[in-house]
C-alpha positions as CSV (number, residue, x, y, z in Angstrom):
1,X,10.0,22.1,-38.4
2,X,7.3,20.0,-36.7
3,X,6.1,19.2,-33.4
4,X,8.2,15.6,-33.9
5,X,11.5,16.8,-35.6
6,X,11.2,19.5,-32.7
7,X,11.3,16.4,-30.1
8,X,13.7,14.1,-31.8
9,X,16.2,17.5,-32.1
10,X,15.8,18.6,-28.4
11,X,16.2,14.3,-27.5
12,X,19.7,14.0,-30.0
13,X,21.1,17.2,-29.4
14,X,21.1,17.1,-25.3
15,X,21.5,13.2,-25.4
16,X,18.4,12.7,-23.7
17,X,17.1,9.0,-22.6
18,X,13.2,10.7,-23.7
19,X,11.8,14.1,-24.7
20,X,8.4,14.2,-24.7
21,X,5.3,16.2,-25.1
22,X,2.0,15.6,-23.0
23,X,-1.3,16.9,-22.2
24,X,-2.1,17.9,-19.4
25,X,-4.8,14.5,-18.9
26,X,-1.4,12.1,-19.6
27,X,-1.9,11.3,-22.6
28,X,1.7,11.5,-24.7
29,X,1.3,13.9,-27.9
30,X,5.0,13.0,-29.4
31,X,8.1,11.1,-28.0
32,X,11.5,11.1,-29.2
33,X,13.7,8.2,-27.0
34,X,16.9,6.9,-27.0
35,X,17.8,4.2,-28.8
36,X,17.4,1.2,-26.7
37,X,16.1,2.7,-24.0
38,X,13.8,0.5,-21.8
39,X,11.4,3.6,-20.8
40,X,8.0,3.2,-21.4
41,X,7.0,7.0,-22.7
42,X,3.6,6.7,-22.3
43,X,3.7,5.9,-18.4
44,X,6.1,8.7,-17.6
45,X,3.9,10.6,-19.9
46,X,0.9,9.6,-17.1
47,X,2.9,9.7,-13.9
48,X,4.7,13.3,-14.7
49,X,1.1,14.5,-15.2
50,X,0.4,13.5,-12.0
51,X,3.6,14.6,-10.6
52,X,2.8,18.3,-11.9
53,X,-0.6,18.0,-10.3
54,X,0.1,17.3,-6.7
55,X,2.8,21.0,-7.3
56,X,0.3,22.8,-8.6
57,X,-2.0,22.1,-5.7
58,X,1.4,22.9,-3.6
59,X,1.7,26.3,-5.7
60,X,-2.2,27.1,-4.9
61,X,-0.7,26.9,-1.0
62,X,2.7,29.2,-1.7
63,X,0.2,31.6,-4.0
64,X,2.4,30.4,-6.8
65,X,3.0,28.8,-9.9
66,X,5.2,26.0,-11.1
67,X,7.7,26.7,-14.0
68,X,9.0,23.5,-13.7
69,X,9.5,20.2,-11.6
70,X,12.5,18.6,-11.6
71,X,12.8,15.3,-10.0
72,X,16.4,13.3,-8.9
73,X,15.9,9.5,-9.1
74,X,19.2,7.7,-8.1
75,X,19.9,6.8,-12.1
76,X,17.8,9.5,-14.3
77,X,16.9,13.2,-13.9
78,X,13.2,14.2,-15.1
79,X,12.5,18.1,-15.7
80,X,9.1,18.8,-16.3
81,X,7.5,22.0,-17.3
82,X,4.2,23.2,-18.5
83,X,4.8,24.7,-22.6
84,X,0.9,26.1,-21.6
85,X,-2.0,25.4,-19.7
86,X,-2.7,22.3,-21.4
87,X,0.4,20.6,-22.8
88,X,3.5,20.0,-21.0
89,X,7.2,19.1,-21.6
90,X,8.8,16.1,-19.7
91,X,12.9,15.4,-20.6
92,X,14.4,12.3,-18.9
93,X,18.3,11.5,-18.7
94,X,20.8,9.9,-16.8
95,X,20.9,11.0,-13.3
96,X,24.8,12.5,-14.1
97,X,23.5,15.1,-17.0
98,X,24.1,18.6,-16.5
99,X,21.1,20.2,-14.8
100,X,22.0,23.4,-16.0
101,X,22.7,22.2,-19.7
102,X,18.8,20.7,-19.1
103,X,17.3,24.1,-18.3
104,X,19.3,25.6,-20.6
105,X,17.8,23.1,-23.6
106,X,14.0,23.8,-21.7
107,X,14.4,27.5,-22.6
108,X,15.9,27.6,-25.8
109,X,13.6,24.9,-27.8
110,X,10.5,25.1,-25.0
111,X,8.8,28.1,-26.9
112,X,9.6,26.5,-30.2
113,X,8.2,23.4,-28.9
114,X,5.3,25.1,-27.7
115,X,4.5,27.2,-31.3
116,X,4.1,23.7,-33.0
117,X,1.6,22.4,-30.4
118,X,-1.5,24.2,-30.7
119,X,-3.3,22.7,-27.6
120,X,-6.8,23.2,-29.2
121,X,-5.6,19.9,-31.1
122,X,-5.2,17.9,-28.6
C-alpha cells in the first residue's frame, strides 16, 4: 500500500477532518482531508511543525522526549507525533472525537505509515 492510500485509509476509516504527513521543516509530504473541509493542510502542516518544536525544547528541560502532542481547540482535536526524526504525523478532527480511538488509530497505522516514508526522500 503506499504512503497516500496509507493517509486516505487512516483519514476514512477514523473519520478524520485531515491526516497528514510532514517533515520535520513543514513542508506537507501527503494529505488525505475531508470532503469539504475548509482546512488548509499545508498551514497546519507548518504550524504543527512548530508546535512540536517549542515541546521538544520543553522535553530538552524534563530530559525527555515527546511521543506525541495533542492539542484541544474549542472545535477540532490535533494529535501530533513524530513517525521518526524527520517526518511527522499530524491527524485533525472534530473537537468531540474519541481521544482514545485517535491514539488507538496513531499506533496501529503510525509504523505502517512510517515504513512507506523513507525520510532520506524527503
Amino acid at each position: 500500500m503506499t504512503l497516500g492510500e496509507l493517509v486516505q485509509q487512516l483519514q476514512r476509516d477514523y473519520g478524520l477532518e485531515a491526516a497528514l504527513v510532514v517533515t520535520s521543516d513543514g513542508l506537507l509530504v501527503e494529505a488525505a482531508t475531508a470532503p469539504g473541509t475548509e482546512l488548509d493542510p499545508e498551514a497546519i502542516a507548518a504550524n504543527a511543525v512548530s508546535g512540536l518544536l517549542m515541546l521538544e525544547a520543553l522535553g530538552q528541560e524534563l530530559r525527555s522526549v515527546p511521543r506525541q502532542a495533542i492539542v484541544e481547540f474549542d472545535r477540532h482535536l490535533l494529535l501530533v507525533a513524530p513517525l521518526d526524526r524527520d517526518t511527522l504525523l499530524v491527524l485533525v478532527t472534530v473537537g468531540s472525537a474519541n481521544l482514545g480511538r485517535l491514539r488507538l488509530a496513531m499506533r496501529r497505522l503510525g509504523p505502517r505509515i512510517e515504513s512507506a516514508a523513507p525520510s532520506e526522500t524527503y
